[in-house]
C-alpha positions as CSV (number, residue, x, y, z in Angstrom):
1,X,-7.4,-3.4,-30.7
2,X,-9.4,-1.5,-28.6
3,X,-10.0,2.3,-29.7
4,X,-7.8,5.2,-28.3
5,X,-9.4,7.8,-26.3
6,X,-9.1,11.1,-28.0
7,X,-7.5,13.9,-25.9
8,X,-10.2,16.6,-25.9
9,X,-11.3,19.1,-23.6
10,X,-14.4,17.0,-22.4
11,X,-12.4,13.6,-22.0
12,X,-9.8,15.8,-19.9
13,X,-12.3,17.6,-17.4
14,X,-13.9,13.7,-16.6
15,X,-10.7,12.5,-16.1
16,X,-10.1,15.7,-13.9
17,X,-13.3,14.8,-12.1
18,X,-12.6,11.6,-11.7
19,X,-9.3,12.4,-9.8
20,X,-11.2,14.7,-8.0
21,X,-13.6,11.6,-6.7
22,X,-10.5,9.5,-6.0
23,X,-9.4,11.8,-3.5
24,X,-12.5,12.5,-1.8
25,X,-13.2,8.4,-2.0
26,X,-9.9,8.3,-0.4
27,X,-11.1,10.8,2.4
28,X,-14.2,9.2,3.2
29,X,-13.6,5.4,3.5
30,X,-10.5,6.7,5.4
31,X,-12.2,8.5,7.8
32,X,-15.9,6.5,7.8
33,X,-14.5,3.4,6.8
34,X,-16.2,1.4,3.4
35,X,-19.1,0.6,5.0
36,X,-20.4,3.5,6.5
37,X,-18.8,5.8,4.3
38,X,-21.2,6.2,1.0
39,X,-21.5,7.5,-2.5
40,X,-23.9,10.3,-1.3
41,X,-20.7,11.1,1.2
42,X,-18.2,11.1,-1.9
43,X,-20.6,13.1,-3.8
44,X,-21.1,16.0,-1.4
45,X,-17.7,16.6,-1.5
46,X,-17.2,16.9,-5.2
47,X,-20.1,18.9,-5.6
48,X,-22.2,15.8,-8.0
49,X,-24.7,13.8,-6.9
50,X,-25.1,9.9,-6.1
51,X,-26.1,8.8,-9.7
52,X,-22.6,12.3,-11.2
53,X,-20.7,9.5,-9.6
54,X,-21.9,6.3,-10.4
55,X,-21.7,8.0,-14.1
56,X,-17.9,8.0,-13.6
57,X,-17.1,4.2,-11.7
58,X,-20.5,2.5,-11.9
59,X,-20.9,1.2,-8.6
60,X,-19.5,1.8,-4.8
61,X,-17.6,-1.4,-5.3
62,X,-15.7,0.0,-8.5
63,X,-14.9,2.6,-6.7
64,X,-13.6,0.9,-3.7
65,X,-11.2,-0.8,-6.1
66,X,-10.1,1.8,-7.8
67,X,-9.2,3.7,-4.6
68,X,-7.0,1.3,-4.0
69,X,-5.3,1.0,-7.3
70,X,-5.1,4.4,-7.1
71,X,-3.2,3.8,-3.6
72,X,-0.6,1.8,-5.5
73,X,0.2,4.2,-8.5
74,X,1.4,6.3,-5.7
75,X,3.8,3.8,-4.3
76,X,5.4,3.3,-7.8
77,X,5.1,7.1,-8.7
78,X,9.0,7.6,-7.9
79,X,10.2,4.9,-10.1
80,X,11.1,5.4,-13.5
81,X,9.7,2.2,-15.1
82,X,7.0,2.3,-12.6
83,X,8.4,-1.0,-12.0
84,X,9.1,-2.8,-8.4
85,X,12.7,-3.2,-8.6
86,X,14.6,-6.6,-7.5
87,X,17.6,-7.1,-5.1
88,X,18.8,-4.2,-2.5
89,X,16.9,-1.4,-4.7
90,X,13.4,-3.3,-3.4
91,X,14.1,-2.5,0.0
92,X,15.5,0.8,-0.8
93,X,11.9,2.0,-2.5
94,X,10.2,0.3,0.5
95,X,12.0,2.6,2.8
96,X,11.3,5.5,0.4
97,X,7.4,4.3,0.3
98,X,7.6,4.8,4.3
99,X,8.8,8.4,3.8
100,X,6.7,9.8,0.9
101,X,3.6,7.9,3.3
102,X,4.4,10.6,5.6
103,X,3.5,13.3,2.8
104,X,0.2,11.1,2.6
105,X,-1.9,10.6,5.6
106,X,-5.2,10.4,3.4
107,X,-3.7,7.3,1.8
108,X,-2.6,6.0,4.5
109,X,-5.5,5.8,6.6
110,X,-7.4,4.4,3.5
111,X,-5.7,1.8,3.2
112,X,-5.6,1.0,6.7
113,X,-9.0,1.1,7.0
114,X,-9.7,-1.0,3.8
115,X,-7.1,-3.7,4.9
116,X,-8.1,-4.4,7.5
117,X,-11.9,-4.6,6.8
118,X,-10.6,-6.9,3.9
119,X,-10.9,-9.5,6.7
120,X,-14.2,-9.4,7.2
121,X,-16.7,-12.0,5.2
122,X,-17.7,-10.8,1.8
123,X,-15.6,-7.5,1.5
124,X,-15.1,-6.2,-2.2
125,X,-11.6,-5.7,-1.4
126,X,-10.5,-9.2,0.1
127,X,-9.1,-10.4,-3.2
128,X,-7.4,-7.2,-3.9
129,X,-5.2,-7.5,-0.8
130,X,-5.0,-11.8,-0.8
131,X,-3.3,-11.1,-4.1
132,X,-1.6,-7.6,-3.1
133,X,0.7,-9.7,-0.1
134,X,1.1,-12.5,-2.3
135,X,2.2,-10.5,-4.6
136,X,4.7,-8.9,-2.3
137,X,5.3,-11.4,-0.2
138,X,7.1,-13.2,-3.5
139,X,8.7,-9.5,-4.7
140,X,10.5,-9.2,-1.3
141,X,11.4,-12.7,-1.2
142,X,12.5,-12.5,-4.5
143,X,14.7,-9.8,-3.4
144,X,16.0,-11.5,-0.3
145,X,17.4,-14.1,-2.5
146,X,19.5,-12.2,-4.9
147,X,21.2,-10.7,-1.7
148,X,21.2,-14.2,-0.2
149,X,23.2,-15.7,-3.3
150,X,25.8,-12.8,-3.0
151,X,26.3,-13.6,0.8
152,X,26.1,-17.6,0.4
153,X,23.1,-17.5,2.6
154,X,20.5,-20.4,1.8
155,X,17.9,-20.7,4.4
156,X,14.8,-20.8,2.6
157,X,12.3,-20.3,6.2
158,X,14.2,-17.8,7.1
159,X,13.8,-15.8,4.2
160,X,9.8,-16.1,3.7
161,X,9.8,-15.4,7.5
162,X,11.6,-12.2,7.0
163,X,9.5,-11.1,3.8
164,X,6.3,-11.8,5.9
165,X,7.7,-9.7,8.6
166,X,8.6,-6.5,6.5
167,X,5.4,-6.4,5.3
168,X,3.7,-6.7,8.7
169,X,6.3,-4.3,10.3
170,X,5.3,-2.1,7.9
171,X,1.5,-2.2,7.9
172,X,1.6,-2.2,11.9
173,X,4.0,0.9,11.9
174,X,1.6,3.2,9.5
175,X,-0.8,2.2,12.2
176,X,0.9,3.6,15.1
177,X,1.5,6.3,12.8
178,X,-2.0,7.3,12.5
179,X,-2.6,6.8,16.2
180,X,0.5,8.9,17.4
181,X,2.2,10.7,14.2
182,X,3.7,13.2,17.1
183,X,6.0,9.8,18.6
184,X,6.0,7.3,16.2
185,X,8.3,8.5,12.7
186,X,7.3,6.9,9.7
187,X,10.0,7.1,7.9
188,X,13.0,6.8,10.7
189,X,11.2,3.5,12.2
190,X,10.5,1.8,8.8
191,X,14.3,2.5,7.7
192,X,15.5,1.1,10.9
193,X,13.2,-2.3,10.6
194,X,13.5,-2.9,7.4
195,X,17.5,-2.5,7.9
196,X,17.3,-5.1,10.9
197,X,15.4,-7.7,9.1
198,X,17.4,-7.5,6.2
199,X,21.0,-7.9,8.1
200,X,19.1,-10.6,10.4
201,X,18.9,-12.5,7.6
202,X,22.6,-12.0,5.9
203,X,24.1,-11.6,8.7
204,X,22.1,-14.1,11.8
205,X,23.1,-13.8,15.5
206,X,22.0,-15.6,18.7
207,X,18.5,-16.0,18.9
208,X,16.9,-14.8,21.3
209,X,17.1,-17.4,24.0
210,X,21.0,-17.6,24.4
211,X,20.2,-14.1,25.8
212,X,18.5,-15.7,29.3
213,X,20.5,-15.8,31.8
């Protein structure tokens, strides 16, 4: 078993400092983006220097990755279990993520930013988002499915379709956020995609080309 960490004063004030570089990590590769923002950057703003903070994470890299697992303790931070939920309570945290995102911005951008450099060739953070929408990507169609079994509803493509498009919907939204946080509402357009996707699936109309005239 690995040793417990005792709970002294020293342990507490690194794991104080440590928070403190999360945040400011947070700030800079939101702001500068992970390329051009760097440890010296990080460590101005704590008030350490470049080797204070690769005492506390090692390397920019471990940093990067623990910015963003830092980014998802704060989308489970309202939950109990600290558990995703299944069925209609999924969707329900997802629409409460959009709203505490508004409380957020620094986060936000971050992990804007970071997605979508993930793209790029060689990014420390590719694998942590290939596996963070498969991950979701199965969690929301996990979810679409309990509701499908309770409305009869068995269409497979339709269902991965949808789960692909809450995610995206949502992504793209925190964008416009960022751009235009005085037009677009976080919260109020999330709720209201989310909402359509989900009765699109239960409950299908026309598609969109009966509507030509």
């Amino acid at each position: 078993m690995p040793k417990a960490t005792q709970d002294t004063p020293r342990t507490r004030a690194a794991q104080h400092k440590r928070i403190e570089i999360l945040n400011a990590a947070v700030e800079i590769f939101g702001s500068k983006g992970s390329t051009n923002g760097t440890l010296a950057d990080v460590a101005e703003q704590v008030g350490l220097t470049h080797a204070g903070v690769l005492h506390h994470f090692g390397s920019k890299q471990r940093l990067l990755l623990e910015v963003l697992a830092y980014r998802d303790q704060a989308d489970v931070a309202d939950l109990d279990d600290k558990h995703i939920p299944g069925g209609l309570e999924l969707f329900l945290h997802l629409v409460r993520t959009a709203f505490a995102n508004e409380r957020r911005p620094g986060i936000v951008q971050a992990y804007t930013v970071l997605s979508s450099e993930s793209v790029t060739d060689d990014h420390p953070g590719r694998e942590y988002f290939e596996d963070r929408y498969i991950t979701l990507r199965r969690e929301v169609t996990e979810a679409f499915e309990v509701l499908c079994r309770a409305e009869g509803v068995t269409d497979s493509d339709t269902i991965a379709h949808a789960a692909a498009a809450i995610l995206a919907v949502m992504d793209g939204l925190q964008l416009q956020w960022l751009l235009h946080p005085e037009i677009v509402d976080l919260g109020e357009s999330s709720e209201f995609a989310i909402t359509a996707i989900v009765n699109g699936v239960l409950h299908p109309g026309p598609p969109l080309e009966s509507y030509r005239r």
